[in-house]
Backbone as XML, in Angstrom:
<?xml version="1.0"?>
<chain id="A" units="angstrom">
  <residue number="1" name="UNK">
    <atom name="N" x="36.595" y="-114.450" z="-54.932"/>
    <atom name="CA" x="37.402" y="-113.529" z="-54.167"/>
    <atom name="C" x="38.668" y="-114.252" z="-53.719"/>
  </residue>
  <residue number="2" name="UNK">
    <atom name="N" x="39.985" y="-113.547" z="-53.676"/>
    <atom name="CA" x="41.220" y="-113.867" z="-53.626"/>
    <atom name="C" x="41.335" y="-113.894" z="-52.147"/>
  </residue>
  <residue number="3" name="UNK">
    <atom name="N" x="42.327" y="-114.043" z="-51.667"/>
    <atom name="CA" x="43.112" y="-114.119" z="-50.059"/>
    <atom name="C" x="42.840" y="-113.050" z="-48.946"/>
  </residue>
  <residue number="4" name="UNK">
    <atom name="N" x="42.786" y="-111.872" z="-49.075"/>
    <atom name="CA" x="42.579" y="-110.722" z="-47.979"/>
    <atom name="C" x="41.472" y="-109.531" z="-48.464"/>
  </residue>
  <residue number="5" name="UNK">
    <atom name="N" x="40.806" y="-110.393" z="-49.491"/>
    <atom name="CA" x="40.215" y="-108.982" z="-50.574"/>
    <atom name="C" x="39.059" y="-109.102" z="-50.199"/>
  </residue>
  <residue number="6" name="UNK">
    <atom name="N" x="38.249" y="-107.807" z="-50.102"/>
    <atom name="CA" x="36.713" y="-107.845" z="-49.638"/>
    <atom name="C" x="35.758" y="-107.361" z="-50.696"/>
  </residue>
  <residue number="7" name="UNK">
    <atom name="N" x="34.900" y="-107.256" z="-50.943"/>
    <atom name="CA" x="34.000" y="-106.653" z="-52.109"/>
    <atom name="C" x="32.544" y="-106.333" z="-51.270"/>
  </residue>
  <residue number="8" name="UNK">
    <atom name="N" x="32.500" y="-105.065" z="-51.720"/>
    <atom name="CA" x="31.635" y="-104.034" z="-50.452"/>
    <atom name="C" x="30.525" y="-103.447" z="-51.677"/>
  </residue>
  <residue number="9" name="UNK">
    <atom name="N" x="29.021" y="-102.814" z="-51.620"/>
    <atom name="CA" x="28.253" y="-102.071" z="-52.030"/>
    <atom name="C" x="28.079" y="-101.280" z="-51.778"/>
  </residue>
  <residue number="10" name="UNK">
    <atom name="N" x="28.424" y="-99.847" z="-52.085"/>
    <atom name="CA" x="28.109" y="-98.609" z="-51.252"/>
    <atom name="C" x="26.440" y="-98.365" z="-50.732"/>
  </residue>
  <residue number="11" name="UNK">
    <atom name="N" x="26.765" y="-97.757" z="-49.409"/>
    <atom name="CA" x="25.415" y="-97.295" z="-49.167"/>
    <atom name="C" x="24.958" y="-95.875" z="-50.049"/>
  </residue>
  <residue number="12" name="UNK">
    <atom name="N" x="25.495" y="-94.909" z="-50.434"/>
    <atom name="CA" x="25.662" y="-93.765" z="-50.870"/>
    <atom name="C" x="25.313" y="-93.509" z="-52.504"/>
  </residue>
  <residue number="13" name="UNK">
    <atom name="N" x="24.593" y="-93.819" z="-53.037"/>
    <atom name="CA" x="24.657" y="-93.406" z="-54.305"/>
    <atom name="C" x="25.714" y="-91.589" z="-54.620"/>
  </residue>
  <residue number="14" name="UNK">
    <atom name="N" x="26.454" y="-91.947" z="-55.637"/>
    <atom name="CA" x="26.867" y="-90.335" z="-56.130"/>
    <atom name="C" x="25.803" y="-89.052" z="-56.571"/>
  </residue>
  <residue number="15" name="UNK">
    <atom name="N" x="26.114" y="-87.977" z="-56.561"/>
    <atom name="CA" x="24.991" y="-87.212" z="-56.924"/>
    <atom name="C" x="24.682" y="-86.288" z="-55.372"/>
  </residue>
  <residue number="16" name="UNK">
    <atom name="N" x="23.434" y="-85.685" z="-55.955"/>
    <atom name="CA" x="23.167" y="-85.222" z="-54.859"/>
    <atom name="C" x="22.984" y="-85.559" z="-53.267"/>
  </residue>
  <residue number="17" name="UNK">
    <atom name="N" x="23.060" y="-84.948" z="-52.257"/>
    <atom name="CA" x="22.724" y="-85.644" z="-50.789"/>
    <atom name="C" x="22.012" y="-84.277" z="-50.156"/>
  </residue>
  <residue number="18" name="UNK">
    <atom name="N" x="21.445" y="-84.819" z="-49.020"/>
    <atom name="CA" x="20.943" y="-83.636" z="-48.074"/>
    <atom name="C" x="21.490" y="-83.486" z="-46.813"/>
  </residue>
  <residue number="19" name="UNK">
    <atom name="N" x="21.511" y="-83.155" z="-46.087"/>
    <atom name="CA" x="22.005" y="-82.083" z="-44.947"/>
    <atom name="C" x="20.752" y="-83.218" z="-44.012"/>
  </residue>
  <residue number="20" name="UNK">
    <atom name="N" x="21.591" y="-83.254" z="-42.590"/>
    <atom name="CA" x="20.825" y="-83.610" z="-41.838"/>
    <atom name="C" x="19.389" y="-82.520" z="-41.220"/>
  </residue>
  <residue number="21" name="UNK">
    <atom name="N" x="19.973" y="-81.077" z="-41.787"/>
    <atom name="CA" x="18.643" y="-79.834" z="-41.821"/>
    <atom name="C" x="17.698" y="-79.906" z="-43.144"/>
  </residue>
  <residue number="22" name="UNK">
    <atom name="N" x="18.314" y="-80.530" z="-43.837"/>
    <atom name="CA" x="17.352" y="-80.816" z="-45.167"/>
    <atom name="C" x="18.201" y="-79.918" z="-46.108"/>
  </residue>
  <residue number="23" name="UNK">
    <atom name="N" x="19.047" y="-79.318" z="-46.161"/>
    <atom name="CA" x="19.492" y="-78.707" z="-47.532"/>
    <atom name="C" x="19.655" y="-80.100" z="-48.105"/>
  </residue>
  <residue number="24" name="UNK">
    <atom name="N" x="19.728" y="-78.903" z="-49.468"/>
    <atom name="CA" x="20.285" y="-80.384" z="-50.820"/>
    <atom name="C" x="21.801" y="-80.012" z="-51.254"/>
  </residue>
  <residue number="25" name="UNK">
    <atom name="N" x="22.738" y="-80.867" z="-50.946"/>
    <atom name="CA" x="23.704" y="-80.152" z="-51.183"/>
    <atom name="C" x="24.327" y="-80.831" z="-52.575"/>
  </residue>
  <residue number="26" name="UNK">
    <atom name="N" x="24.598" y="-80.109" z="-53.632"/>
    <atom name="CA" x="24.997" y="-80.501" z="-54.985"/>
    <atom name="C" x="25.919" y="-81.537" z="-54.864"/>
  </residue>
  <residue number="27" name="UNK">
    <atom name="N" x="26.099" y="-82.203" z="-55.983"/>
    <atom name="CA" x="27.280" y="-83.511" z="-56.367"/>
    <atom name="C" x="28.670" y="-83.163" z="-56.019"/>
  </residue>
  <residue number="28" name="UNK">
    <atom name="N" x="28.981" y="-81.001" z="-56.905"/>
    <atom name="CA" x="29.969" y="-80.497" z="-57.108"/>
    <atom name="C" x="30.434" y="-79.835" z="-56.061"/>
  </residue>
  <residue number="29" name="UNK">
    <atom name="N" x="29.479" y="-80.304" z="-55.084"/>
    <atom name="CA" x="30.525" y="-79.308" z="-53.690"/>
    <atom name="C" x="31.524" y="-80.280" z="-53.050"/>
  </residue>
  <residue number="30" name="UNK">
    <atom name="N" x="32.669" y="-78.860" z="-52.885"/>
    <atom name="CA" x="33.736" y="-80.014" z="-52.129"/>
    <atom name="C" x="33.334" y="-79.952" z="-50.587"/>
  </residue>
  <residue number="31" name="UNK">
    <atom name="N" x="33.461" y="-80.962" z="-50.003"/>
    <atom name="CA" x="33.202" y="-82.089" z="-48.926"/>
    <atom name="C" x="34.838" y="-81.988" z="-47.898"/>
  </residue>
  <residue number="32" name="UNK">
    <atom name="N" x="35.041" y="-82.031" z="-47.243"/>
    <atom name="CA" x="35.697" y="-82.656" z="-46.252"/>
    <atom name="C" x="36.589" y="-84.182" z="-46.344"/>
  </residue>
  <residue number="33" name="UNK">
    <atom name="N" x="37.150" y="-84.567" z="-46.056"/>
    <atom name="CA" x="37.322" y="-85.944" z="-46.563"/>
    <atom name="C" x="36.079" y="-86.983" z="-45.162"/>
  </residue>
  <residue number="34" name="UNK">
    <atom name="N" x="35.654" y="-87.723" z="-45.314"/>
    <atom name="CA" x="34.842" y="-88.501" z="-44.965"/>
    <atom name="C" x="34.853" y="-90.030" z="-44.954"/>
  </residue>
  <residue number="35" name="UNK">
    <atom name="N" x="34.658" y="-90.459" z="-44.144"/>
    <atom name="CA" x="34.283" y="-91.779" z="-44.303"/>
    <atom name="C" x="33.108" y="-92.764" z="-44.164"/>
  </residue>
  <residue number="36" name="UNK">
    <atom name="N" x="32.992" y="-93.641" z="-45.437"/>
    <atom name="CA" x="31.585" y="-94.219" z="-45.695"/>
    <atom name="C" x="31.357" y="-95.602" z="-45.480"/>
  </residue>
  <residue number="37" name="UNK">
    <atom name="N" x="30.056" y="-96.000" z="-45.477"/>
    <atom name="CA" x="29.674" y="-96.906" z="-45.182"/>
    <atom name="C" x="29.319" y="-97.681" z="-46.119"/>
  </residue>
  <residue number="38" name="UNK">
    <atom name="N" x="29.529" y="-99.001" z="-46.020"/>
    <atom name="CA" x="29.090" y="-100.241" z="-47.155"/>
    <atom name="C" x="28.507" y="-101.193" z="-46.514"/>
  </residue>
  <residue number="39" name="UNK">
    <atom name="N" x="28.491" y="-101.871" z="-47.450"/>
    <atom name="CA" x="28.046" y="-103.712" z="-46.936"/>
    <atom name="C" x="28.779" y="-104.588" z="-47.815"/>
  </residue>
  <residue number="40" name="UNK">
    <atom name="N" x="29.279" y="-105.433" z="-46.685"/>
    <atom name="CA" x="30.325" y="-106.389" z="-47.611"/>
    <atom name="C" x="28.979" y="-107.671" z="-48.615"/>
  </residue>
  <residue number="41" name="UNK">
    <atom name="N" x="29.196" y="-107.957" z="-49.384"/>
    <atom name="CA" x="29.520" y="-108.579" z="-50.559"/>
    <atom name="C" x="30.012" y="-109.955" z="-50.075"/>
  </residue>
  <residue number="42" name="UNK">
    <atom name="N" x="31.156" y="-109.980" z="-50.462"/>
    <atom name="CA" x="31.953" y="-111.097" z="-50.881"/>
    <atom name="C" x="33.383" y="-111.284" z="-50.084"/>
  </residue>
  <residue number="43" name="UNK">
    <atom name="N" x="33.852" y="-112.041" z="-49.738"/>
    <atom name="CA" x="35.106" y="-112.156" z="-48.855"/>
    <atom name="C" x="36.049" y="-112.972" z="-49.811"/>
  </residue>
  <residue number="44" name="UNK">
    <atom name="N" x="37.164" y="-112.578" z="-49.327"/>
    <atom name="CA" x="37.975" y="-113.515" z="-49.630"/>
    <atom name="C" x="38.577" y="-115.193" z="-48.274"/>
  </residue>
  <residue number="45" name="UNK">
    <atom name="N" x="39.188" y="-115.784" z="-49.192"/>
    <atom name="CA" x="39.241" y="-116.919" z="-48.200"/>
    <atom name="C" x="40.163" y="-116.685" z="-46.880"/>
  </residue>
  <residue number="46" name="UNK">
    <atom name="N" x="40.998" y="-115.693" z="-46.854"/>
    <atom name="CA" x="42.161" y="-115.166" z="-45.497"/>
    <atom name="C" x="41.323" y="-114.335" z="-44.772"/>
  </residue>
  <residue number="47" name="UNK">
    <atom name="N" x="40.260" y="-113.549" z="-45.238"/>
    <atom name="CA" x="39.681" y="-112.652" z="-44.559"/>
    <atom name="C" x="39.175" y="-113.324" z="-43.203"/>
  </residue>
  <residue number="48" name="UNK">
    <atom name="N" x="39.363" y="-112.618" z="-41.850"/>
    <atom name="CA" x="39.124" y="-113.223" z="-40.543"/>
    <atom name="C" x="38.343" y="-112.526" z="-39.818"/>
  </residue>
  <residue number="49" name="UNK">
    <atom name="N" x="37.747" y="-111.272" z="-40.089"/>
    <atom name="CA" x="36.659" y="-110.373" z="-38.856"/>
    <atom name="C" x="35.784" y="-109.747" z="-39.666"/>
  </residue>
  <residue number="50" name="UNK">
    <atom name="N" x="35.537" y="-109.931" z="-41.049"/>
    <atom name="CA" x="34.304" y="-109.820" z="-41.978"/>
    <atom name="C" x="33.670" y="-110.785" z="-42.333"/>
  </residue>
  <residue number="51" name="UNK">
    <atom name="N" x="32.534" y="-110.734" z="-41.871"/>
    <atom name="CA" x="31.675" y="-111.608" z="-43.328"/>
    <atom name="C" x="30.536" y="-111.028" z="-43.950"/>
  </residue>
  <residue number="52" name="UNK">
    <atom name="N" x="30.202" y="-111.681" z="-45.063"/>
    <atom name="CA" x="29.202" y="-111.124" z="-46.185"/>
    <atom name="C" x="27.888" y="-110.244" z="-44.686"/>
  </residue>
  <residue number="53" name="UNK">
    <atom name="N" x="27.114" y="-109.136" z="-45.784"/>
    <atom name="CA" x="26.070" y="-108.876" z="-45.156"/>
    <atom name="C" x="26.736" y="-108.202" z="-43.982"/>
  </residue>
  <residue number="54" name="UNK">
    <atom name="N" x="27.574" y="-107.777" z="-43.354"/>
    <atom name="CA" x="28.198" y="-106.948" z="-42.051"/>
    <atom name="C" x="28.065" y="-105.900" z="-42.985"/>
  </residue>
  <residue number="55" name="UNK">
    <atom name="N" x="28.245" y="-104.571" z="-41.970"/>
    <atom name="CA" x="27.934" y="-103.000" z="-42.385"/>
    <atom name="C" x="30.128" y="-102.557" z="-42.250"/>
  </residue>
  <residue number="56" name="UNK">
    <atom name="N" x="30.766" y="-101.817" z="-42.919"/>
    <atom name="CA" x="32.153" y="-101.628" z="-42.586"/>
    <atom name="C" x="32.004" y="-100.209" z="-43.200"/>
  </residue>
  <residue number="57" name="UNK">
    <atom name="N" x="33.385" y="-99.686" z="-42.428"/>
    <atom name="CA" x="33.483" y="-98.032" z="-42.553"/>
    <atom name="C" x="34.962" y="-97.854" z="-43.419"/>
  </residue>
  <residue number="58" name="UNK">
    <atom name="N" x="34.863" y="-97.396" z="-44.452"/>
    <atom name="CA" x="36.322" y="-97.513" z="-44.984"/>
    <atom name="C" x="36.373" y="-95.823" z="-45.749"/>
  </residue>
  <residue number="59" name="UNK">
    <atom name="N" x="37.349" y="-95.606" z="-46.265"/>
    <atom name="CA" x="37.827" y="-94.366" z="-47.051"/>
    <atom name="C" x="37.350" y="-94.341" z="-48.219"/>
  </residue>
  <residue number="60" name="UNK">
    <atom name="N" x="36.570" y="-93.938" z="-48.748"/>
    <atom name="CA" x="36.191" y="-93.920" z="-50.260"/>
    <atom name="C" x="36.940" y="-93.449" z="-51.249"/>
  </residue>
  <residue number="61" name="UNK">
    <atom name="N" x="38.205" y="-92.772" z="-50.805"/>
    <atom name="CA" x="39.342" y="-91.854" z="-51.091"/>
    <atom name="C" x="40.402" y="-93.232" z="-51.727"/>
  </residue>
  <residue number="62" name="UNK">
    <atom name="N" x="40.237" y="-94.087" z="-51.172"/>
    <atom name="CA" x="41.196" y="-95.308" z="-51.532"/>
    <atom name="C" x="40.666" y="-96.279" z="-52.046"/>
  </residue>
  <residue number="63" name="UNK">
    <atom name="N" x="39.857" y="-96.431" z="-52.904"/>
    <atom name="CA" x="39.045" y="-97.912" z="-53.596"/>
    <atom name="C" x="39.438" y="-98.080" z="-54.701"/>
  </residue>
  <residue number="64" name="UNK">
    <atom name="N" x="39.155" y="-99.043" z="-55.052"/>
    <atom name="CA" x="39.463" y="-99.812" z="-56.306"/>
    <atom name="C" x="37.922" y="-99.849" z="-56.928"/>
  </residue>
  <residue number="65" name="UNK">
    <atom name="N" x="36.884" y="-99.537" z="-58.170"/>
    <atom name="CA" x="36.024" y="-99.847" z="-58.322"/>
    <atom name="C" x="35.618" y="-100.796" z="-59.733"/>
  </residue>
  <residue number="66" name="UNK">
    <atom name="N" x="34.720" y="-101.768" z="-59.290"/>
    <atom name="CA" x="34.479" y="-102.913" z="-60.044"/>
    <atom name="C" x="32.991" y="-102.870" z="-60.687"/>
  </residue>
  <residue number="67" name="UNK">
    <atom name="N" x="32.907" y="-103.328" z="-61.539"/>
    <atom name="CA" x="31.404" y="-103.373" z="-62.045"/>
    <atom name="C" x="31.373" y="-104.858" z="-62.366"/>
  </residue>
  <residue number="68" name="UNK">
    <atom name="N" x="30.312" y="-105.683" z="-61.954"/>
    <atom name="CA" x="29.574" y="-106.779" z="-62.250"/>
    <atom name="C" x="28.355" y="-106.566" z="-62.285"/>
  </residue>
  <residue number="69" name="UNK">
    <atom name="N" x="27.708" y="-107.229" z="-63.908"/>
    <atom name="CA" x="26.564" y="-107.361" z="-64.164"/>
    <atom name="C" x="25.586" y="-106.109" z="-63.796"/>
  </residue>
  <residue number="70" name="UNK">
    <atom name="N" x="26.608" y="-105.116" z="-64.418"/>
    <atom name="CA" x="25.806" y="-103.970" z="-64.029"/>
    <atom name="C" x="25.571" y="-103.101" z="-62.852"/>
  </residue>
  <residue number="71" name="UNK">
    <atom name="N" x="26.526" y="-104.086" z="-61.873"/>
    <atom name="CA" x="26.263" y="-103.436" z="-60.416"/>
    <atom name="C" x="27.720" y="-103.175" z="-60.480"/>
  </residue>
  <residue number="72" name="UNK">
    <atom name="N" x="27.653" y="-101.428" z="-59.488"/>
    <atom name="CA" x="29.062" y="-100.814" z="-59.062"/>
    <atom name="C" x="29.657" y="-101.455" z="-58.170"/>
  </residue>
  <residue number="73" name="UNK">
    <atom name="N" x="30.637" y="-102.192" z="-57.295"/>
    <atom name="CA" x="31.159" y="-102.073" z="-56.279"/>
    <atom name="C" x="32.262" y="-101.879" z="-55.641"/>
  </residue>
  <residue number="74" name="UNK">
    <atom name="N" x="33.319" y="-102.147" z="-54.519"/>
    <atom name="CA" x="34.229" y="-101.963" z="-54.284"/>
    <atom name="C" x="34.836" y="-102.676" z="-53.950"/>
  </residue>
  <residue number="75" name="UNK">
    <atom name="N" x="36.171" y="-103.135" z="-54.178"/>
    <atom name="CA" x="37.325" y="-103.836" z="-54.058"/>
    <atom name="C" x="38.285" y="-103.411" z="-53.205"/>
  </residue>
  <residue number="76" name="UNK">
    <atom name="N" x="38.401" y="-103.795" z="-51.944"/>
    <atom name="CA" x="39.213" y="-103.555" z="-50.944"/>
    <atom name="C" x="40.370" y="-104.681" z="-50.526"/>
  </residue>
  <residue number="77" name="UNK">
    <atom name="N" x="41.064" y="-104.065" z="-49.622"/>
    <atom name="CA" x="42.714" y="-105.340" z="-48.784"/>
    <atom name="C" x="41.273" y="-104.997" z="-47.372"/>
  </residue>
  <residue number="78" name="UNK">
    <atom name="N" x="41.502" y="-106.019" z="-46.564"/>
    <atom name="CA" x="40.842" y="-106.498" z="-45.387"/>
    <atom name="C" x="41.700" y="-104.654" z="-44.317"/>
  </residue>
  <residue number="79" name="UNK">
    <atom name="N" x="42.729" y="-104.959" z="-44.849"/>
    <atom name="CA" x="43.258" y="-103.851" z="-43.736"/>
    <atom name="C" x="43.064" y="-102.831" z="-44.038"/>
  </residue>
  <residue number="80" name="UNK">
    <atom name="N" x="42.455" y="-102.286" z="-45.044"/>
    <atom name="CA" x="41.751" y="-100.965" z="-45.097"/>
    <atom name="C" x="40.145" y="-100.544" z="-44.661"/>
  </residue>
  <residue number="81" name="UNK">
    <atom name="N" x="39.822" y="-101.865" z="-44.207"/>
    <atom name="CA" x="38.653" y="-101.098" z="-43.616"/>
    <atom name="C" x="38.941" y="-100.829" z="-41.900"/>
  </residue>
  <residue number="82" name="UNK">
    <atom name="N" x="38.059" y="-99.460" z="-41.573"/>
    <atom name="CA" x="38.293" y="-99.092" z="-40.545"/>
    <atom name="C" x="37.736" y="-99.194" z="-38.892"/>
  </residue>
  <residue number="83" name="UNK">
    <atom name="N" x="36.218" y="-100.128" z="-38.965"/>
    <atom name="CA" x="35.096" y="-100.834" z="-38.228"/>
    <atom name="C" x="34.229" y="-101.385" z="-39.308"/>
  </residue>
  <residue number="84" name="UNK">
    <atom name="N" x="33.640" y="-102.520" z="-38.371"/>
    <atom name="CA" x="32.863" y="-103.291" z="-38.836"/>
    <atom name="C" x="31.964" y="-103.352" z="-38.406"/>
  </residue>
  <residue number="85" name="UNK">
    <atom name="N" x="30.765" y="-103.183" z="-38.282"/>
    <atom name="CA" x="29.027" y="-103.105" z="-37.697"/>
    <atom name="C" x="28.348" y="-104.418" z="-37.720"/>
  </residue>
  <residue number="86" name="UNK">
    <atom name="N" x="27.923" y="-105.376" z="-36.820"/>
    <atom name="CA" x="27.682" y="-106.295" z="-37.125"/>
    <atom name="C" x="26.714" y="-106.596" z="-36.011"/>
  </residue>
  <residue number="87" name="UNK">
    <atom name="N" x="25.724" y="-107.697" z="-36.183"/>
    <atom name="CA" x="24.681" y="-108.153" z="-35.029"/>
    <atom name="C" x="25.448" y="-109.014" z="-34.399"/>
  </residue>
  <residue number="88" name="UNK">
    <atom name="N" x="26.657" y="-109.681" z="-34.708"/>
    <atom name="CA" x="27.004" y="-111.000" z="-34.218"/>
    <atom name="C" x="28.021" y="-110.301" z="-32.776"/>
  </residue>
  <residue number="89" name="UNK">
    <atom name="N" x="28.242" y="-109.177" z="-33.069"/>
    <atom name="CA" x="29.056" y="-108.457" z="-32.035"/>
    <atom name="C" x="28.170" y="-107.768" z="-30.788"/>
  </residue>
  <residue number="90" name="UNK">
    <atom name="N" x="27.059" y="-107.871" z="-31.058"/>
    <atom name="CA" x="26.110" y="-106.932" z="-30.024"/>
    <atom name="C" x="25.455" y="-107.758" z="-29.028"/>
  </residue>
  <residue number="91" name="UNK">
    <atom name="N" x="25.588" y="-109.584" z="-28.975"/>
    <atom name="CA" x="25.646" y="-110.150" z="-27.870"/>
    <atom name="C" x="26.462" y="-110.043" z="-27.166"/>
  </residue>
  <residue number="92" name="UNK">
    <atom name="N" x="27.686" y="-109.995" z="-27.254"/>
    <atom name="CA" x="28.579" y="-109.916" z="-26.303"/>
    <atom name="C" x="28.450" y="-108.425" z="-24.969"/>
  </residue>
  <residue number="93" name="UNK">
    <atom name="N" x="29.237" y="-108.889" z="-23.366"/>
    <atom name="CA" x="28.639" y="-107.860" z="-22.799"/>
    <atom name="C" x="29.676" y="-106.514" z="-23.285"/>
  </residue>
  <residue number="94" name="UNK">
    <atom name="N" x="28.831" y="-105.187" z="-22.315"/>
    <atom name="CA" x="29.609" y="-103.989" z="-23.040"/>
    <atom name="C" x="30.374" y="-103.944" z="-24.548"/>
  </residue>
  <residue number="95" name="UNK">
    <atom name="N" x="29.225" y="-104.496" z="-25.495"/>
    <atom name="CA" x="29.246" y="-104.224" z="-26.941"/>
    <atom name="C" x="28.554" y="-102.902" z="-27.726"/>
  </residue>
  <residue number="96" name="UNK">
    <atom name="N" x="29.258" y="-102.339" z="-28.570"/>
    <atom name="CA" x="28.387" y="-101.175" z="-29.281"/>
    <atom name="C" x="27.939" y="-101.721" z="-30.417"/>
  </residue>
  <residue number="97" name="UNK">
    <atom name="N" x="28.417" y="-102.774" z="-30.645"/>
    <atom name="CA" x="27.880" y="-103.862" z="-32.199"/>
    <atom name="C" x="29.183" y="-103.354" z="-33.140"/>
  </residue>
  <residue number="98" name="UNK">
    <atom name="N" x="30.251" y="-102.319" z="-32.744"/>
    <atom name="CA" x="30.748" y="-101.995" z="-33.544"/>
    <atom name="C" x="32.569" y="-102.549" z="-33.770"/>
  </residue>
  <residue number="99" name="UNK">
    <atom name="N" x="33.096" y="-103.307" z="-34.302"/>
    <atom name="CA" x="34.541" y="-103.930" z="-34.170"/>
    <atom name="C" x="35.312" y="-102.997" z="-34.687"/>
  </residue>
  <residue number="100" name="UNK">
    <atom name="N" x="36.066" y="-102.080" z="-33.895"/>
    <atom name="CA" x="36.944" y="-100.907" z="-34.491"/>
    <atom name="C" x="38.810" y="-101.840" z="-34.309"/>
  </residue>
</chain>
């Protein structure tokens, strides 16, 4: 990994999803724009408030996508993600664990 670049795994497989009521809602329905959740991967060496294994919220609308060895993932700039979810943040006092 290069200077500010992150490499994330989606939580989300494509395809179908369900409804927090349990519908199944098809692949082909249009959606809202949204934002999803990953797990970083891989950092680059400039990167400064990620590291591997943290949970981050970014646009799925804006990725770059990579395949290694068979696995999908995503190729991001550090400044496009939008929070970061992490245990290392939830010691601190009045923490939500979450770095927005």
């Amino acid at each position: 990994m290069l200077h500010d670049r992150v490499l994330v795994r989606t939580d989300i497989p494509e395809g179908e999803r369900r409804s927090s009521g349990g519908i199944v809602i098809p692949a082909t329905a249009a959606v809202g724009r949204r934002l999803a959740w990953a797990e970083v991967v891989a950092v680059g060496q400039s990167v400064r408030a990620v590291e591997p294994a943290d949970r981050v919220l970014y646009d799925p609308e804006d990725r770059a996508e990579v395949e290694v060895r068979g696995v999908a993932y995503v190729l991001m700039r550090e400044r496009d993600l939008h929070a970061v979810a992490a245990d290392r943040f939830e010691g601190s006092e009045d923490s939500t664990g979450l770095y927005l």
